[in-house]
Structure formats: C-alpha cells, structure tokens
C-alpha angles and dihedrals in degrees: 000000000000086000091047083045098048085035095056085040092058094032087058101039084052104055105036095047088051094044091099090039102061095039085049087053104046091047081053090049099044094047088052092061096042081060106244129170097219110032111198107261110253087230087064104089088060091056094049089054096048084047102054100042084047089062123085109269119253125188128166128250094234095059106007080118090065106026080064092067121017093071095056084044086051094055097034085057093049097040086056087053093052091052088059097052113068128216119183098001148009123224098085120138105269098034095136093051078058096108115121095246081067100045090042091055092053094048092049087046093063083039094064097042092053082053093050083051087067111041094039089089095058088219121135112238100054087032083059093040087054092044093054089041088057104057085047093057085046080087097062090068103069086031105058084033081063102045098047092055088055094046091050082064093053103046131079094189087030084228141109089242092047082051092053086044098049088047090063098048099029148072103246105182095094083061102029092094102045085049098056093039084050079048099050082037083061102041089047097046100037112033124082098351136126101343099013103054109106095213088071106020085075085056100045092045099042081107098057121075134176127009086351094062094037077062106038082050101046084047097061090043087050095046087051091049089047089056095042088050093055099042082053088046098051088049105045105019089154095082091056099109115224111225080243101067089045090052085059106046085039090255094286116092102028093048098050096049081056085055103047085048107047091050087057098046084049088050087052095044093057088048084056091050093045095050091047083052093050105029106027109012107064145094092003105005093073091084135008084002097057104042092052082056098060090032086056097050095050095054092047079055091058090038089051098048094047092047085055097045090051087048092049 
C-alpha cells in the first residue's frame, strides 16, 4: 500500500507540474512548422496562469452561480483521468478502475463543464463559441464507443494496467497496429477539439476572470495531456515500470528509466500533435472531415485485429 501511496503521489506531482510545459512546448512546436517568425516561449503558459489567478475575479450576475463551479468540476474530472492512465508506472490506487470507458467518462465530463462555462453567462459570443464546441465533441462518441470495443478485444484485463502487464509477458506485434491506429483514433478525436481547441476556449471563457479563468484555463491543458497519455500509453506500454520490477532493483533505477521515458515519448507525442494541427488538421479537417478520419481509423483497428486473429 505504502508503494501504490508514494507512486500516486509522484505520478500526480509529475504531471501536474509539467501540464503547462507540454502545452508551451507543442504551441512552440506547432508555430515552428507553420513557419512563424516569433514562436510563442514554452515557459508561457506558466506565466499566463500566474497572471490570471493573480487579477481580481469577475463573474457575471446571469451564471456566477455556475462559473463558480463548472471550472473546479472541469479540472476535478481531468485530474481523475489523469489518476487512471498511468505515466511512468502502474500500482496506483484505482488501477483496476483503469479501462478507457472510465477514463472517457471522465474526459467528457471536463469537456462539458468547459461548455457550461460558456454558455452560463447566457451572452452571445461565448454561447455561440459552446455551442460550436459542442457539435465538434459530438465526434468523440462514436469514436471512444469504437475504440472501446476494440480495446475490449485486446485486452485480457480489459484495463490500461492488464494491457502494461501483458506488454511485459506477451508478444505484442499482432496487436501492435490496431493499438496505434486506436491511439491516432483517440488523438484525433480527442485532442484539441470542441472545448479544447484554442481557437475557441479564448472566446467561451472571455467571461471568466481571476482564479476562475487560471482554472478554466489549467483544466483544458490538463484534458489535452490525458489524451495525449493514453494515446502514449496505447502505443508504447512497454515503458510503463511494474511495482515488481521496482521491488527488485530497490524503486531507483527502474523508476527513473520510466521517467526519463515517459517525458521523451510525451515530447514525441506533442510533435505528433503539432504536426496533426499544421499538416492534417486543418481547412476541412476541422470538422466532417475530420471525424470520419478518427472514425476510420478506429474501425481499420477492429478490421486488422480480426484479420490477425483469423490468421492466427
């Protein structure tokens, strides 16, 4: 119980201290490839924070009931999530509650309080912005149904941890493929869309100021890193440490190879979503284009498990 405790308690330091990071890092990346001259400083997303809990709060008179709320519900729900994916390790408290319908739930959950954010006020520019948020998250739905259906197929344990511990005592190229293309499914359907797109988040929360909008704000960055962690950890479940192999080499090295890891495949893993906001998603992918995308490569996930499993 005292590894699963210290375990949780890194796990969560980690992530939340690196949430800003990894968002600073992939607006830097994405604005090198789009060729600007000034690309935004990774550190910048720190300093916005600081600077918006440090101003006075505002809320409107119309929803002050709910934007009181709906932002601390937003990062509660993300901050679960993040607790059932795993970064550098498994062994946390909840780890069989670790399956993607959970994790989804949760996900959808920060994404419509974000929404409610919006549309609290009852004004017309971040009503319209919600609104707007919410047809493009329509598309997770068929999209996570899908996946999870796939998934269940993988799986022995039908959980993120089964699939880390398969991944340890298995072969896992017959399901290496389906995997990934559940994985790029995911990113596409999940990551910057409806409510975290940043296009439109700056127009839902112009209504929030203060501590409301620094959280409003850390919430959607930490929504977009979840869905990136469990897209990493659906592709390379094999760096995920087991608290076995940290009782035999006393928790250090082990645990600090997991680390190192997991903060390059992360890195990876925002290069890849810079390069889907540049290079793919864009013009009209933003919207049916880009949900028959992700629905497309959900369903050649199914096709391609099935096809090695009648081979096999």
């Amino acid at each position: 119980m005292t590894v699963s405790v210290v375990l949780a308690i890194c796990h969560v330091a980690l992530v939340l201290a690196t949430v800003p990071v990894w968002m600073g890092l992939l607006d830097w990346m994405a604005a090198i490839m789009e060729g600007a001259r000034r690309p935004p400083k990774p550190m910048a997303r720190w300093r916005a924070l600081r600077h918006a809990w440090r101003q006075a709060g505002v809320r409107s008179a119309a929803g002050a009931q709910v934007t009181a709320v709906a932002p601390w519900l937003a990062l509660a729900a993300g901050m679960g999530a993040m607790l059932l994916v795993p970064s550098f390790g498994i062994g946390m408290p909840g780890g069989d509650l670790s399956d993607l319908l959970a994790v989804g739930g949760l996900l959808e959950t920060g994404f419509v309080a974000l929404v409610v954010v919006a549309l609290a006020a009852g004004l017309a520019r971040p009503g319209h912005a919600g609104l707007r948020a919410v047809v493009g998250g329509v598309m997770i739905q068929p999209v996570l149904l899908l996946s999870c259906a796939v998934l269940g197929m993988c799986l022995p344990e039908g959980t993120l941890v089964g699939l880390v511990r398969q991944a340890h005592v298995a072969d896992m190229n017959v399901i290496r493929v389906p995997l990934a293309l559940v994985a790029g499914a995911l990113l596409l359907a999940g990551v910057d869309v409806g409510a975290t797109s940043t296009a439109l988040f700056s127009t839902m929360v112009e209504d929030l100021a203060g501590p409301d909008r620094a959280v409003a704000r850390y919430a959607r960055d930490l929504l977009m890193v979840v869905w990136m962690m469990l897209a990493r950890d659906l592709v390379w479940p094999e760096s995920i440490v087991e608290p076995e192999s940290m009782a035999r080499s006393w928790g250090l090295l082990p645990v600090g190879v997991a680390v190192g890891l997991w903060l390059g495949h992360m890195l990876l893993a925002c290069g890849c979503v810079a390069g889907l906001r540049v290079f793919v998603l864009s013009g009209r992918w933003r919207g049916a284009g880009r949900a028959g995308l992700a629905l497309l490569c959900a369903i050649m996930a199914g096709v391609l498990l099935f096809a090695s499993r009648g081979v096999g």
